[in-house]
N, C-alpha and C positions, 0 to 999 in steps of 0.2 A: 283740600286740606285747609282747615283753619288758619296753623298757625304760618304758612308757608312763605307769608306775606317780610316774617319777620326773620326767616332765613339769609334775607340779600342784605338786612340791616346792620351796621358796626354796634350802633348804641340807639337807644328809646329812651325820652325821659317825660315824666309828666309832668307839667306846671299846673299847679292849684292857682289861680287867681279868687281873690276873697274883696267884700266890697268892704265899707268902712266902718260895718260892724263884726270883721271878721270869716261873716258866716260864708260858704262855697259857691262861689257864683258861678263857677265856666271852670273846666278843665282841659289843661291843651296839650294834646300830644305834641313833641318834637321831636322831628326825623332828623337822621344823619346828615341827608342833603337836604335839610335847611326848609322843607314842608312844617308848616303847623296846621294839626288838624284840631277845629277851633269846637267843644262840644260844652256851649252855654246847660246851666239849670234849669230844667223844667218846671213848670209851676205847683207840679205833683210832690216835691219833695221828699 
């Protein structure tokens, strides 16, 4: 099952970090217990 992973979780949040023109450089999941799963921009856009 897909989503099973997010059954044991309290909360999920996503952080956008942006460079200094704004634009979306890296998105990071945060878990409950304190994991970030760190998923940089691709050059394909």
């Amino acid at each position: 099952m897909i989503f099973s992973v997010f059954e044991e979780l309290d909360y999920f949040r996503l952080k956008i970090i942006t460079d200094e023109k704004g634009q979306a450089v890296e998105v990071n999941g945060l878990y409950d217990n304190g994991y970030v799963d760190k998923s940089p921009r691709s050059d394909g856009k």
